[in-house]
C-alpha positions as CSV (number, residue, x, y, z in Angstrom):
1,X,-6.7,87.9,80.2
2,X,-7.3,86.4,76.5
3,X,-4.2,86.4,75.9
4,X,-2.9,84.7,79.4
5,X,-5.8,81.9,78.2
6,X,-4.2,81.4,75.2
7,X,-0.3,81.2,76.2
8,X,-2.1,78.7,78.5
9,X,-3.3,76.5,75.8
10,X,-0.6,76.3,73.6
11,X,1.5,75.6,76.8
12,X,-1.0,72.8,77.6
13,X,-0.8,71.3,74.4
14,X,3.1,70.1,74.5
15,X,2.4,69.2,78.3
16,X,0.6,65.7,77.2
17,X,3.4,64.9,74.7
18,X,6.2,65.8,77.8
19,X,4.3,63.4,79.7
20,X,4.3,61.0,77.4
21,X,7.6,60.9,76.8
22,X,8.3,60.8,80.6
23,X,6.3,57.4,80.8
24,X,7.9,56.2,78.3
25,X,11.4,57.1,80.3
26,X,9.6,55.2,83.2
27,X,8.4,52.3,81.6
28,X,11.8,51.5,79.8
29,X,13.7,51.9,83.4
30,X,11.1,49.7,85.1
31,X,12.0,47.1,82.7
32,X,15.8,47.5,82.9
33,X,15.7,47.0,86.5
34,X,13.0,43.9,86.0
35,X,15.6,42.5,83.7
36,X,18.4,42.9,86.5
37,X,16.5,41.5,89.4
38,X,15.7,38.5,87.2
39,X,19.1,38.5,86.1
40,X,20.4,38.2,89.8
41,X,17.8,35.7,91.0
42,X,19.2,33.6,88.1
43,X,20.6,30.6,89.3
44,X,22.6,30.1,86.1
45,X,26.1,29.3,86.5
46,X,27.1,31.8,83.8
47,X,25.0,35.0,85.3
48,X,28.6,36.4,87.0
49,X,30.3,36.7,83.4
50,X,27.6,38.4,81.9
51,X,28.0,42.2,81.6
52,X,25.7,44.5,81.3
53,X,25.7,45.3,77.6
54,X,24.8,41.3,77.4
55,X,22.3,41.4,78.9
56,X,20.6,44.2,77.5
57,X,21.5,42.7,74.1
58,X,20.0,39.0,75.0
59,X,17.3,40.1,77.4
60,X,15.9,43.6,76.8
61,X,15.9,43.1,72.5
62,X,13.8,40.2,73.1
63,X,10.7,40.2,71.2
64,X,8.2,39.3,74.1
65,X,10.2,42.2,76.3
66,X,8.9,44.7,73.2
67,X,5.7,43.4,73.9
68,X,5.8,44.2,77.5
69,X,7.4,47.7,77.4
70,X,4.8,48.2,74.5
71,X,1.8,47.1,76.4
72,X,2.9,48.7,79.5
73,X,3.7,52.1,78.3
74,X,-0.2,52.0,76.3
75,X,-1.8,51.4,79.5
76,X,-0.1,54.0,81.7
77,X,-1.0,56.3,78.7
78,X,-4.6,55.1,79.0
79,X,-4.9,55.6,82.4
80,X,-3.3,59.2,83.3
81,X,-4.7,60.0,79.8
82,X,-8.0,59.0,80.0
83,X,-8.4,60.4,83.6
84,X,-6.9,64.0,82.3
85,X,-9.8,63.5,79.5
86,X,-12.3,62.8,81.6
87,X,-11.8,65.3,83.9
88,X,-11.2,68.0,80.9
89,X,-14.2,67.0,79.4
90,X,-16.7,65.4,81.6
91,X,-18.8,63.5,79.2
92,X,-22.1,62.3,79.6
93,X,-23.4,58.9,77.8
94,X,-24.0,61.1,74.3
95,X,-20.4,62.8,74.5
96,X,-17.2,62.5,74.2
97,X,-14.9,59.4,75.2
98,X,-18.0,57.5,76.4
99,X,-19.9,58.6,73.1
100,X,-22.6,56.0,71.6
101,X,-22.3,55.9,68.0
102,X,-24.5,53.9,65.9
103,X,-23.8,50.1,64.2
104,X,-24.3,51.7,60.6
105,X,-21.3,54.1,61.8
106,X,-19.2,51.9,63.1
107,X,-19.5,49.8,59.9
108,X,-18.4,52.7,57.7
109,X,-16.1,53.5,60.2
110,X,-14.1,49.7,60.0
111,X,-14.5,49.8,56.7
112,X,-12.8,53.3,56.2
113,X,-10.1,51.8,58.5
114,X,-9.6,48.9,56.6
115,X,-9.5,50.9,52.7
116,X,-7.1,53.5,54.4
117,X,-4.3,50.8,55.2
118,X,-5.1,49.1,51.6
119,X,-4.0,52.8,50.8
120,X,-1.4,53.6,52.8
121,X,0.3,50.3,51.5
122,X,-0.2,50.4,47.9
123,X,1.5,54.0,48.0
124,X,4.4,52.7,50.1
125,X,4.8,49.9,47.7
126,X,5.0,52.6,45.2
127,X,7.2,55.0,47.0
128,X,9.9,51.9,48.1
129,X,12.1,51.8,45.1
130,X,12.6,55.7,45.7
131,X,13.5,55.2,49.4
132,X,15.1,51.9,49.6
133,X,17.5,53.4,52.9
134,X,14.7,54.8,54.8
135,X,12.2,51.6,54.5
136,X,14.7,49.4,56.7
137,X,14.1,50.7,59.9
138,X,10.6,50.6,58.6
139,X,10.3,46.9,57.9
140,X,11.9,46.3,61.2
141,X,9.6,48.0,63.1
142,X,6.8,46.2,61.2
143,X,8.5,43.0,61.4
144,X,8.2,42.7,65.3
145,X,4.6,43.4,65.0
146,X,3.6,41.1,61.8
147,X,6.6,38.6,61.8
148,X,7.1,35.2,63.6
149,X,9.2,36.6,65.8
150,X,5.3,38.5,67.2
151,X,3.7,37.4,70.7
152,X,0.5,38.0,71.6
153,X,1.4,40.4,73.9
154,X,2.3,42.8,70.9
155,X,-0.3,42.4,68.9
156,X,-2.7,43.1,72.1
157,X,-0.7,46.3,72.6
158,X,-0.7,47.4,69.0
159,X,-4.3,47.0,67.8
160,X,-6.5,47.3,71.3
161,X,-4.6,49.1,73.2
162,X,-2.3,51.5,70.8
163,X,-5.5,52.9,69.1
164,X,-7.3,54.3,72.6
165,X,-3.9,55.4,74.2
166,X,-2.7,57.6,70.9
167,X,-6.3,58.8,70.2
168,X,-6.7,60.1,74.0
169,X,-3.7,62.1,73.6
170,X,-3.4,63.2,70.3
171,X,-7.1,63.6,69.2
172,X,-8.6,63.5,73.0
173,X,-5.8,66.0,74.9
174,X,-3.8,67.9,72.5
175,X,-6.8,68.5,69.9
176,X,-8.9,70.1,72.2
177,X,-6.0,72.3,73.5
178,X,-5.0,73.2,70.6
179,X,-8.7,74.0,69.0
180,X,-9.0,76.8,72.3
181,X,-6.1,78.5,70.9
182,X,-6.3,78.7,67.3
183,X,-8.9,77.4,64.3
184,X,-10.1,74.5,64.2
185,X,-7.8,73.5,60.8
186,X,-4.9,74.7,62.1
187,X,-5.2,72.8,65.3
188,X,-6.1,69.4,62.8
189,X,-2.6,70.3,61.4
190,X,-0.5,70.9,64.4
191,X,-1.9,67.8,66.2
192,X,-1.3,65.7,63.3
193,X,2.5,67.0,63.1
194,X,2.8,66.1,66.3
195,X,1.4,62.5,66.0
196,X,3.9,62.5,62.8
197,X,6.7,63.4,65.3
198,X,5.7,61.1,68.0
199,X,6.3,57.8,65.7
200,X,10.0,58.5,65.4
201,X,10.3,57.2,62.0
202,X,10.5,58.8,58.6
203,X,8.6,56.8,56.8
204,X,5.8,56.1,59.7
205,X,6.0,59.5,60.9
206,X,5.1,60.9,56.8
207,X,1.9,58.7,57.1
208,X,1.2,59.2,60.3
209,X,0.8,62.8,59.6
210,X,-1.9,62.5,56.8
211,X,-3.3,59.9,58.8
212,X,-3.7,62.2,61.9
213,X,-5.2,64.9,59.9
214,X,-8.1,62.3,58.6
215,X,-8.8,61.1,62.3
216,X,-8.3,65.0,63.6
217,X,-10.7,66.0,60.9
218,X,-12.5,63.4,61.8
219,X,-12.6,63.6,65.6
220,X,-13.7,67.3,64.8
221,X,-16.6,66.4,62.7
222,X,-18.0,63.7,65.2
223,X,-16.8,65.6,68.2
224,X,-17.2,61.6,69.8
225,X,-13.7,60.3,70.4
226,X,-15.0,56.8,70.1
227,X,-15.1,57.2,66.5
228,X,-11.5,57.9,65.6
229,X,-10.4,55.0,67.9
230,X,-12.8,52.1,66.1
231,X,-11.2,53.5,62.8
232,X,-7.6,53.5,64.5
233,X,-8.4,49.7,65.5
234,X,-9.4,48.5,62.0
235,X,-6.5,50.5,60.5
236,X,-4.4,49.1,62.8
237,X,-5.3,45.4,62.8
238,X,-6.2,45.4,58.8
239,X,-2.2,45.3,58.5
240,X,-2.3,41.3,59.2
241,X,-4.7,41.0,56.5
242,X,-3.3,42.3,53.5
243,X,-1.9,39.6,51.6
244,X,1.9,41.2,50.6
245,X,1.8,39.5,46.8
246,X,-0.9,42.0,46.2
247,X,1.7,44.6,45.4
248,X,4.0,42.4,43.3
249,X,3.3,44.3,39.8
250,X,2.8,48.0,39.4
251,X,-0.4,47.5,37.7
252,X,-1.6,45.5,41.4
253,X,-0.1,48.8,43.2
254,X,-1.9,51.2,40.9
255,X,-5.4,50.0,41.0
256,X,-5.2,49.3,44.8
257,X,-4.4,52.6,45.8
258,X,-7.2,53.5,43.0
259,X,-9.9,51.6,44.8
260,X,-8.9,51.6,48.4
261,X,-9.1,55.9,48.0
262,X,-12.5,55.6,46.6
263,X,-13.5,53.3,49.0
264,X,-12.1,55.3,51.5
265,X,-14.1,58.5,50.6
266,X,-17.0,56.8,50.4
267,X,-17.0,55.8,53.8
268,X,-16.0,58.9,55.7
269,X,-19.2,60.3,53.6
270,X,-21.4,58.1,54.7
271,X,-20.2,58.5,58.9
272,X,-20.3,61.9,58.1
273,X,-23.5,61.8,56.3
274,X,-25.4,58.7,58.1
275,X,-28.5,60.9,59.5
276,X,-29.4,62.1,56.4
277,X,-28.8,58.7,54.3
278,X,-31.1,56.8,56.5
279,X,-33.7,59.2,57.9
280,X,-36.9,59.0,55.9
281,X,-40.0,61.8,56.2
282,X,-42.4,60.3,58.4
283,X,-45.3,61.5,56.3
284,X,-48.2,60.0,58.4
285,X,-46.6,62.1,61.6
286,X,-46.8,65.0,59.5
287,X,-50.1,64.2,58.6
288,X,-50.9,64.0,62.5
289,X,-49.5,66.8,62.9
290,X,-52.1,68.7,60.4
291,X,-55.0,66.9,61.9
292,X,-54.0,67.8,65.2
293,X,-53.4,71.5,64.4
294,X,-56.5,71.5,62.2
295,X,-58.5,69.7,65.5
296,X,-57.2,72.4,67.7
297,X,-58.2,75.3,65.4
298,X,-61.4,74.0,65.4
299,X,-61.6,73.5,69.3
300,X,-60.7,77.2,70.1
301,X,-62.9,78.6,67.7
302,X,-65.8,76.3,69.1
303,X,-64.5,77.7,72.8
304,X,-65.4,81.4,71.2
């Protein structure tokens, strides 16, 4: 029976990512047909000449139809995710996705967000010179997101609505699968490798593994999903902030990474550590609490 259970589980861990590949498949043919309906209700003159591999090429390449496919797939992964969640985990208002974390947490929580993409960029920069092929398709995909060629559309998709799809099922679904099936580290690792995988790019995918150990480790610690998705956010939207002559010298590179891991540290300590950093020994309850025993000793011995 144990062992059925666990077959289960590791079963039920690739079954999110299947899915998520399959609304991917959905969304992307959804828009292929939306481009050919619009394509037919044209009433351009040159609409009858255009084949089919132009109009991919012109329509389905264009930035603001990223955006859509983009936004579209994140909300079709929020809702069949976030139901699947919910109904896997049934939190209350103290639990879970629906989790109330305090403002000092949050802080340290954008703030960790903000030092890990200082981070993750001053090692890049580092790293480029090494892997000059495999940091093309990785400044195009950055590109659409950052560049001029950006709607709004994308930047809604990647830094509101990326961070609570990928957190529901990477750190929501397949952590908890994966922690009923095997220790708690392990299933940080595997989910991680998987979030690696799921990005599709070497370069991405390398960070995106550390990175999904941090927010596994840290989804673990918190056991509040809300948590990993503010830090997603800030990582996330901190990108637009990060002025690129920063890393023009070595020296620039260097002390970056230097400050933005201390920083870093120091902030995943503090969410971790928040209760006991700000809770101070109420002395005059304790005192109460003396009197009142001492009041009540008294009492029952005047009762005998």
């Amino acid at each position: 029976m144990e062992s059925n259970n666990r077959i289960r589980n590791i079963i039920n861990i690739f079954i999110p990512c299947i899915i998520a590949l399959f609304l991917q498949v959905v969304v992307i043919f959804g828009d292929i047909v939306g481009i050919f309906i619009k394509n037919c209700l044209s009433k351009e003159k040159t609409v009858a000449t255009r084949t089919i591999e132009t109009i991919l090429s012109q329509d389905y390449t264009q930035p603001m139809n990223k955006a859509i496919i983009s936004a579209a797939q994140f909300i079709l992964y929020i809702l069949v995710f976030g139901l699947w969640f919910y109904k896997l985990k049934k939190p209350s208002l103290k639990e879970g996705f629906f989790g109330i974390i305090k403002p000092p947490i949050i802080i340290g929580l954008i703030m960790a967000g903000i030092s890990g993409q200082f981070f993750v960029d001053s090692i890049l920069s580092l790293i480029r010179p090494i892997f000059k092929t495999a940091f093309e398709s990785y400044d195009e995909l950055v590109s659409n997101v950052t560049g001029v060629s950006s709607s709004w559309l994308m930047f809604l998709a990647v830094f509101l609505l990326a961070p609570i799809a990928e957190e529901l099922l990477f750190r929501g679904l397949i952590l908890i699968y994966a922690k009923k099936c095997m220790p708690a580290m392990l299933a940080i690792v595997i989910q991680a490798l998987i979030f690696g995988i799921y990005h599709g790019n070497l370069i991405q995918g390398t960070y995106a593994f550390l990175l999904g150990i941090l927010l596994g480790f840290i989804a673990h610690k918190t056991n509040n999903l809300f948590t990993v998705i503010v830090f997603h956010m800030a990582l996330n939207t901190s990108i637009i902030a990060i002025p690129g002559d920063i890393f023009n010298s070595m020296a620039s590179r260097v002390l970056t990474a230097c400050i933005s891991a201390v920083i870093l540290t120091l902030s995943i300590y503090f969410v971790f550590n928040i209760n006991k950093l700000i809770r101070k020994p109420d002395t005059k309850s304790k005192g109460k609490k003396i009197k009142n025993k001492s009041i009540n000793k008294t009492d029952s011995n005047d009762i005998e």
